[in-house]
BAPAPA-395395 format. One line per field, with one value per residue (C-alpha): z, x, y; residue number from 1. Coordinates in Angstrom, 3 decimals, decimal comma, padded with zeros to 6 digits. Each point is the difference from the previous one (the first is absolute). Example, Ala and Ser with C-alpha at 12.3 -4.5 7.8 and 13.67 -1.06 7.14 Angstrom:
<sites>
up: 007,800;-000,660
east: 012,300;001,370
north: -004,500;003,440
pos: 1;2
</sites>
This chain:
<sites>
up: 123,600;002,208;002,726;-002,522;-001,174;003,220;001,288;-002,962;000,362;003,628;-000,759;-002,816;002,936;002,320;-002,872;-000,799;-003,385;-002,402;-000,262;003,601;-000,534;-002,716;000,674;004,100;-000,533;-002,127;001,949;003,187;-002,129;-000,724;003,755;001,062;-002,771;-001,448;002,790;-002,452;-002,286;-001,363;000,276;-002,428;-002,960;000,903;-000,121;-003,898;-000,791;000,634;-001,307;-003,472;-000,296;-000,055;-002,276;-003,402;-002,064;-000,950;003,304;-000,307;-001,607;002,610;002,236;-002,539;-000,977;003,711;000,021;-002,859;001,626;003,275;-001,961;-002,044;003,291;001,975;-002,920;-001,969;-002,672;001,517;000,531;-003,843;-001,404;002,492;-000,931;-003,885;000,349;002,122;-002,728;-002,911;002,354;003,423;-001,481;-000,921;002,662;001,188;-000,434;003,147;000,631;-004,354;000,881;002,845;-002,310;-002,566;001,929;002,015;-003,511;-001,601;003,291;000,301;-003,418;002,255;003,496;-000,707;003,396;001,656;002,555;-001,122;-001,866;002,864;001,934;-003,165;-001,614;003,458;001,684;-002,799;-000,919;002,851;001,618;-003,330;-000,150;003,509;-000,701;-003,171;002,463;-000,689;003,474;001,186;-000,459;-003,939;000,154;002,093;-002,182;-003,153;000,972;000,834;-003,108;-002,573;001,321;-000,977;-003,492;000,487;000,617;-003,605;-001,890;-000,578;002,250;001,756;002,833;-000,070;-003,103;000,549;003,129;-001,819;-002,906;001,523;001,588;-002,879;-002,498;-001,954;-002,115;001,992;-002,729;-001,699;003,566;000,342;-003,537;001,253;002,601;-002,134;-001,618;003,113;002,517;-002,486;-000,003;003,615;-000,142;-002,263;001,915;003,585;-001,750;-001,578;003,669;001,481;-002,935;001,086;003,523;000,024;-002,312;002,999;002,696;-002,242;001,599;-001,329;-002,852;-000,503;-001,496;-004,117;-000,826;-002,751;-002,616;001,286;003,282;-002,118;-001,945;003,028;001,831;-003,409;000,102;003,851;-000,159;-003,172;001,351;001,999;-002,891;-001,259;003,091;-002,500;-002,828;000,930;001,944;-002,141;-003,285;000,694;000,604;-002,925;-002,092;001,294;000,717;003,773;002,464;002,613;002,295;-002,103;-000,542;003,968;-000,097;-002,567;002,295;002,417;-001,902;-001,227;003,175;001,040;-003,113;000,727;003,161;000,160;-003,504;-000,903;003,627;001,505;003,576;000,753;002,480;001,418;002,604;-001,352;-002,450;003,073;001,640;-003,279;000,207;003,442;-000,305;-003,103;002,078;002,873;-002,237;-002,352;003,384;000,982;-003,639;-000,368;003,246;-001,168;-002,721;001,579;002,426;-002,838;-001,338;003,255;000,467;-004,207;000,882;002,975;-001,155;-002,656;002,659;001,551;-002,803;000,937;-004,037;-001,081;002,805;-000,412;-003,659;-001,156;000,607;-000,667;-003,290;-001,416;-001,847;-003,214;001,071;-002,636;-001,030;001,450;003,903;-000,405;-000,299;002,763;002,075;000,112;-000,219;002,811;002,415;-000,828;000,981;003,002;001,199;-000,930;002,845;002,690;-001,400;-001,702;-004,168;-000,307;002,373;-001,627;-003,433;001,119;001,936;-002,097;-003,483;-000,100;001,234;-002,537;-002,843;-000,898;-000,408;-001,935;-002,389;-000,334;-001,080;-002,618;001,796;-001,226;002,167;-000,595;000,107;004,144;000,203;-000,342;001,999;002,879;000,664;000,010;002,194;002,153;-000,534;000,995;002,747;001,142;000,747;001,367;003,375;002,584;-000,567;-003,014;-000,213;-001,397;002,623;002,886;-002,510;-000,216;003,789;000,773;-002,461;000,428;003,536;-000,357;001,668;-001,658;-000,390;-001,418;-002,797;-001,014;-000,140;-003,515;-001,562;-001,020;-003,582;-001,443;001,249;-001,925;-003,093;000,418;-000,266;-002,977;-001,411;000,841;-002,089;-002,508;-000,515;000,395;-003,082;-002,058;000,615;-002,807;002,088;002,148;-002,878;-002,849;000,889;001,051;-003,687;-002,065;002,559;-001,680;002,876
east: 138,006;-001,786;-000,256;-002,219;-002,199;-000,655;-000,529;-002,536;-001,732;-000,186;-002,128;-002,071;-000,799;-000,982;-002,264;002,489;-000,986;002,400;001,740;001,423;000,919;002,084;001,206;000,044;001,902;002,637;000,662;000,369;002,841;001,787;-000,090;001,375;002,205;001,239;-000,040;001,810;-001,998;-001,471;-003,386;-000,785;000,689;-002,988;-002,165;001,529;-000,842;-003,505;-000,478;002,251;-002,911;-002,460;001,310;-000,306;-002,817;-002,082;-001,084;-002,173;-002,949;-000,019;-001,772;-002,438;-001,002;-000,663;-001,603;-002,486;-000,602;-001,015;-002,414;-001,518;-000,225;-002,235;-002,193;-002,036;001,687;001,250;-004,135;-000,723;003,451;-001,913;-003,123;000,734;002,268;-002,784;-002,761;001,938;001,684;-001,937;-002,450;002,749;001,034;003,272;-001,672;000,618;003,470;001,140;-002,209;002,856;002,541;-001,032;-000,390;003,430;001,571;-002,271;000,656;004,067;-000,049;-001,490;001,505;003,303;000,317;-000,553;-001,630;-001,944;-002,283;000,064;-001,610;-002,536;-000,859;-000,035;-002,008;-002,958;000,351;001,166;-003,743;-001,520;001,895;-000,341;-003,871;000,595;001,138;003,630;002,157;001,880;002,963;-000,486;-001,281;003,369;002,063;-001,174;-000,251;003,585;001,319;-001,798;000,285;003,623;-001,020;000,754;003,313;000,419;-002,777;001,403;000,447;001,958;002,264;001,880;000,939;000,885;002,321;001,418;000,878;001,411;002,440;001,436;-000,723;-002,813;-002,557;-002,942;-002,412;001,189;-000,446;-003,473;-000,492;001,374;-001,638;-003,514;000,685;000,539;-002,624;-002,875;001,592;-000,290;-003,856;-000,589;001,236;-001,081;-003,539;000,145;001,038;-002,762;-002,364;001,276;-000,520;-003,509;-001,086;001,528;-001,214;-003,335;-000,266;000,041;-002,177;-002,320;-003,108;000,561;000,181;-002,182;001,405;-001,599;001,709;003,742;-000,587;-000,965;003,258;002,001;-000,629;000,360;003,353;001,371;002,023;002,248;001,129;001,507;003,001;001,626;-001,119;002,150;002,456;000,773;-000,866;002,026;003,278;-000,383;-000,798;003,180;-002,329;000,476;002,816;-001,068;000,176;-002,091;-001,878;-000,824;-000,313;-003,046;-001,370;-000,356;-001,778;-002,175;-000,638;-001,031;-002,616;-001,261;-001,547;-000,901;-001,465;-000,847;-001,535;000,201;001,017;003,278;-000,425;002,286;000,582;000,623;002,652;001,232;000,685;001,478;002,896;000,450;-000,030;002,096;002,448;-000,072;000,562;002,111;002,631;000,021;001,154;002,673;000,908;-000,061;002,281;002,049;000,986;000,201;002,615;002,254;-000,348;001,036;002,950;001,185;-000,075;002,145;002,545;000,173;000,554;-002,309;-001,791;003,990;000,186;-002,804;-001,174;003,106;000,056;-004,246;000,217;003,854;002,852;-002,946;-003,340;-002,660;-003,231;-002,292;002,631;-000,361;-003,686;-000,765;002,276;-001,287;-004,353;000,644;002,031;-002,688;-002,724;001,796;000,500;-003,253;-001,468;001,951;000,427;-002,131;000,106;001,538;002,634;001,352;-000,111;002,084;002,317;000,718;-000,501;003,436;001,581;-001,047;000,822;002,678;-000,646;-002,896;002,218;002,672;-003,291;-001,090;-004,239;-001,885;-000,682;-003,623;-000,549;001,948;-001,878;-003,335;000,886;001,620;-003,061;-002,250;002,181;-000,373;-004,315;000,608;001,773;-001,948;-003,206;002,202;001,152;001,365;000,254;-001,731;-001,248;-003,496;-000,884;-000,013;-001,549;-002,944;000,098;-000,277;-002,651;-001,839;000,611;000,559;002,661;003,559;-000,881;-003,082;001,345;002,892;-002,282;-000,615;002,774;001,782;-001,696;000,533;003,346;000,789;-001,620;002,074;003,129;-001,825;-000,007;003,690;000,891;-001,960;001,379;003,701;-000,984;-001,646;000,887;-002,030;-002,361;001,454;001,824;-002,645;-000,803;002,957;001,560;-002,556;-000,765;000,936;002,137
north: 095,933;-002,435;002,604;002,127;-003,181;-000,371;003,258;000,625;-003,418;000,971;003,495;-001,815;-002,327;002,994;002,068;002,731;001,972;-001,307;003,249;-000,730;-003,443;001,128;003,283;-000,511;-003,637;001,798;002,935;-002,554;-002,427;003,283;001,637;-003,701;-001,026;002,853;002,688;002,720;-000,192;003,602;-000,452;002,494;-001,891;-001,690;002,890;000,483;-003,224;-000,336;003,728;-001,647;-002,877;002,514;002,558;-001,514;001,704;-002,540;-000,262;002,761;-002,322;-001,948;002,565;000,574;-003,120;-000,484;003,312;-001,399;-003,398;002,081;002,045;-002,766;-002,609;003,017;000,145;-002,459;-000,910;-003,758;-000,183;000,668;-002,067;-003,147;000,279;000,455;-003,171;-001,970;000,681;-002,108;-003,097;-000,025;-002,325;-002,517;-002,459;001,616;003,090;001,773;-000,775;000,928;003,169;000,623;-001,051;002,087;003,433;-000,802;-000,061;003,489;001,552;-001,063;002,799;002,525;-000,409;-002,166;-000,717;-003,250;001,139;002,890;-002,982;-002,286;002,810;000,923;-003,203;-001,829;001,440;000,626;-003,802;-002,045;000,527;-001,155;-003,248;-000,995;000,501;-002,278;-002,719;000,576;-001,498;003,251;-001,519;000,040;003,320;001,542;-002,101;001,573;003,212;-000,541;-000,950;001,622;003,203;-001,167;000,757;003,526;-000,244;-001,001;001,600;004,027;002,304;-002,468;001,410;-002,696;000,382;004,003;-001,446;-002,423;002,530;002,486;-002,542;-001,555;002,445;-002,040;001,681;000,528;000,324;-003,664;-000,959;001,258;-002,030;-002,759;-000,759;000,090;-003,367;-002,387;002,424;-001,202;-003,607;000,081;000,888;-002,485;-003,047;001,446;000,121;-003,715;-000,941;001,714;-001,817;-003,179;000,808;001,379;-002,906;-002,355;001,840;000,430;003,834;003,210;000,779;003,241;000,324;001,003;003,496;001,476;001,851;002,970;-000,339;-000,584;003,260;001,854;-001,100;000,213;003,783;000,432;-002,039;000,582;003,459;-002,112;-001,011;003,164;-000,545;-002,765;002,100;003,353;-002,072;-003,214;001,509;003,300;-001,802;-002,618;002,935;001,881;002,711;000,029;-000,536;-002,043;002,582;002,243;-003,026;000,202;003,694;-000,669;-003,293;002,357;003,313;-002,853;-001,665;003,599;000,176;-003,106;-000,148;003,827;000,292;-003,349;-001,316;002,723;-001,931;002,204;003,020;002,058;-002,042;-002,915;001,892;000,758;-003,099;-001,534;002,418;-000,584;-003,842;000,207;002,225;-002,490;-003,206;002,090;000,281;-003,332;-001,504;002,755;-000,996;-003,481;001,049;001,959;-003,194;-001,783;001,491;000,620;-003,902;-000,806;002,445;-001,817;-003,301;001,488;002,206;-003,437;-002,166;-002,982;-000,342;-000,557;-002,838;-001,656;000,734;-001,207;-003,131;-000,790;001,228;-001,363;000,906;000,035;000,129;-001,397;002,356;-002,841;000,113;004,215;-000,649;-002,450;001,168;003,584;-001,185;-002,099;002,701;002,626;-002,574;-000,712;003,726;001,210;-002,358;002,151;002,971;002,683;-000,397;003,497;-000,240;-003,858;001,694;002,840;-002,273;-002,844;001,552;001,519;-003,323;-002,141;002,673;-001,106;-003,534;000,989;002,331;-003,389;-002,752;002,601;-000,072;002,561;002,720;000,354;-003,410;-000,456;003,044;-001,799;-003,235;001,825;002,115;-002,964;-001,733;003,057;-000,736;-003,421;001,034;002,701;-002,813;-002,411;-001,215;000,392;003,972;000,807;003,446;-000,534;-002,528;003,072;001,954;-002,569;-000,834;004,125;000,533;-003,243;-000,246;-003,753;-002,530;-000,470;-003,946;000,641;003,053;-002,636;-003,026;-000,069;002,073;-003,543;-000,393;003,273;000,112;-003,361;001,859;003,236;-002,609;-001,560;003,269;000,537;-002,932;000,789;003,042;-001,090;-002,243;002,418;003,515;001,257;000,372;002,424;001,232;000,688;003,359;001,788;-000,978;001,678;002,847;003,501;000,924
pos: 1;2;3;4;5;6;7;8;9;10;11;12;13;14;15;16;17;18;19;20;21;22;23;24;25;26;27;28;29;30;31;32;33;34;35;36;37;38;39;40;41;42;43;44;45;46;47;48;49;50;51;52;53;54;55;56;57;58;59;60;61;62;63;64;65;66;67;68;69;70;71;72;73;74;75;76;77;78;79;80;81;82;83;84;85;86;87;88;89;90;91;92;93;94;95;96;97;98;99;100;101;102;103;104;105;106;107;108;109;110;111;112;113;114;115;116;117;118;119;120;121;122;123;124;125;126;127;128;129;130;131;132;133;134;135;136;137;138;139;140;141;142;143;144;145;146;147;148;149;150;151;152;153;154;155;156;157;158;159;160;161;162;163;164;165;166;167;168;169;170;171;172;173;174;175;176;177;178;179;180;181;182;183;184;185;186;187;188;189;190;191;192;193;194;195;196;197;198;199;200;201;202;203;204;205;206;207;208;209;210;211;212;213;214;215;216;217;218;219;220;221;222;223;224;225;226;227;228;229;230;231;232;233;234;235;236;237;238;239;240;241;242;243;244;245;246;247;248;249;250;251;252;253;254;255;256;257;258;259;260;261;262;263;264;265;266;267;268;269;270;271;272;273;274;275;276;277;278;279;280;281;282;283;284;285;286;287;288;289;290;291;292;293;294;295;296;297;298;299;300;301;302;303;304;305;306;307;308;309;310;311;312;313;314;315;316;317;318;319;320;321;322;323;324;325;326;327;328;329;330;331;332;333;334;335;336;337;338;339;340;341;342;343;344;345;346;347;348;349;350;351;352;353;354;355;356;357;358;359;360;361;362;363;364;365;366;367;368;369;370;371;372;373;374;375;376;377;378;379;380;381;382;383;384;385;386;387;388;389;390;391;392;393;394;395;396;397;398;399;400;401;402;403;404;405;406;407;408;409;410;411;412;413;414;415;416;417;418;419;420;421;422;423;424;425
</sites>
């Protein structure tokens, strides 16, 4: 096993895609190691990891995220946010907040809202006097918001793996996303009164109506997609199938921005980034199945956890190691791997599903903006076109308050919970 750390730290090191580390590292341990091994059964894993059905809304919420990012609809949910708080010190930065956590229920991708809220508000808050640093930083970490906030993908991974409900997931995840947004923005109150930057001229109320009615369509993406599976209407992949239909509507009826060619390039993009996490999941799963061929969870598992492990051991245990492993490795790919591992453990403690649900997929947000590998961080320095010490710089604070907010949660899982327990599913 130290062979493959190091031959996949090595190709992090050298800028392979992830798919390579993994899939390349593992194919090289078994050529050495094992040299009759039947490579085959390596193909039938990765096509395994892919197969389940609920896999299919992935695609389309991308698909829907795509659509909506080409368009204006980020523009109007900003600008509708910006008229009611920009005039409050803070302003800028809970405007951010606030549109990484309305957008996370139309894109639930990470990066998709980097990419959209970023780039609309990152120019407004360095105008505001905001150090770049802040600005990267909160981009960063609100946009991990959407990770929680339905349609999470995430939560669809993480689902499929362990057999979870991914509509009490999507539920779930409502709860602590909004308690996220609401200490990010009394941070970034505290801050701008500090700093004494970052406050807009007041709106009028003429100006709030007018964006009201420009920005208020977002707002039918948590509409069809939250209230359809709390209702038990929709599935949540028919719940994407409609995101989609009505990401369509929106920007070619309502402001009328999509063209052909746009339409277009969504589907390619969505094909393109589509590949690359079924790849992702694919690897995922060869890598979860040979840690189990070779036995190493039962060797070292054993042991960290005990003869009787306690709910509270199961818990920290399991936050920290997906913390850990989201740093290196790509959110999707540590769900798939260690998920499975730590079932059974999880099964002996009695933790609610929905609830490890909810903390492992933040963990994976946390991870995601956090050193030395995190995945948002080359998002931000690729779209941004900043330096890695400058992107990290100020990621420090809201990662303490994403571990407030994993303690919190631990102590109160109502939060989490409230939702999927009166949801007509």
């Amino acid at each position: 096993m130290l062979f493959l750390g190091l031959s996949m730290l090595t190709k992090l090191l050298l800028g392979f895609p992830f798919m390579v580390v993994l899939l390349g590292s593992l194919i090289l341990y078994f050529w050495i190691y094992m040299p009759g091994f039947n490579m085959h059964v390596l193909v039938q894993q990765v096509v395994s990891g892919i197969k389940p059905p609920a896999l299919v809304a992935v695609p389309m919420f991308i698909l829907g995220a795509n659509i909506i990012t080409s368009g204006k609809a980020a523009e109007k949910l900003i600008n509708m946010v910006k008229s009611f708080v920009g005039h409050l010190p803070g302003g800028l930065p809970i405007t951010t907040n606030a549109s990484c956590t309305m957008f996370g229920a139309v894109s639930g991708s990470t990066q998709a809202t980097v990419a959209a809220i970023g780039g609309t508000m990152r120019p407004m808050l360095l105008q505001a006097g905001y150090p770049s640093s802040f600005t990267l930083g909160l981009i960063i970490n609100s946009s991990d918001i959407a990770f929680l906030i339905p349609p999470s993908i995430g939560f669809i991974v993480y689902g499929v793996v362990t057999g979870t409900s991914i509509g009490k997931l999507f539920l779930a995840g409502i709860g602590p996303g909004i308690l996220i947004f609401l200490l990010f923005s009394l941070y970034s109150f505290l801050y701008s009164k500090y700093k004494k930057v970052g406050q807009l001229p007041k709106a009028s109320w003429s100006e709030r109506v007018n964006a009201i009615k420009e920005g208020m369509p977002v707002m039918g993406f948590p509409a069809i997609i939250v209230g359809g599976i709390y209702a038990g209407i929709l599935s949540p992949t028919e719940a994407a199938a409609a995101a989609v239909a009505y990401a369509i509507f929106l920007e070619l009826v309502v402001y009328r921005s999509l063209t052909v060619t746009s339409l277009i390039d969504s589907f390619l993009q969505t094909g393109v980034i589509t590949g690359v996490v079924f790849i992702l999941v694919g690897a995922g799963q060869v890598l979860s199945w040979m840690l189990s061929f070779l036995r190493i969870p039962q060797q070292v598992l054993g042991p960290l956890f005990g003869a009787d492990p306690t709910y509270i051991t199961v818990i920290l245990i399991i936050v920290v190691s997906y913390f850990v492993a989201c740093m290196f490795v790509d959110p999707i790919v540590a769900i798939y791997v260690l998920s499975p591992i730590f079932a059974p453990y999880v099964i002996q403690a009695g933790v609610d599903p929905i609830l490890l649900g909810v903390l492992v997929t933040l963990q994976a947000a946390v991870g995601s903006a956090t050193p030395p590998f995190g995945c948002d961080i080359f998002t931000a320095q690729l779209i941004f076109r900043r330096p890695y010490l400058e992107v990290i710089g100020h990621t420090p604070p809201f990662i303490l308050i994403l571990i407030l907010v994993t303690i919190i949660l631990v102590a109160f899982p109502q939060i989490a919970l409230f939702l999927p327990d009166t949801a007509l599913l």
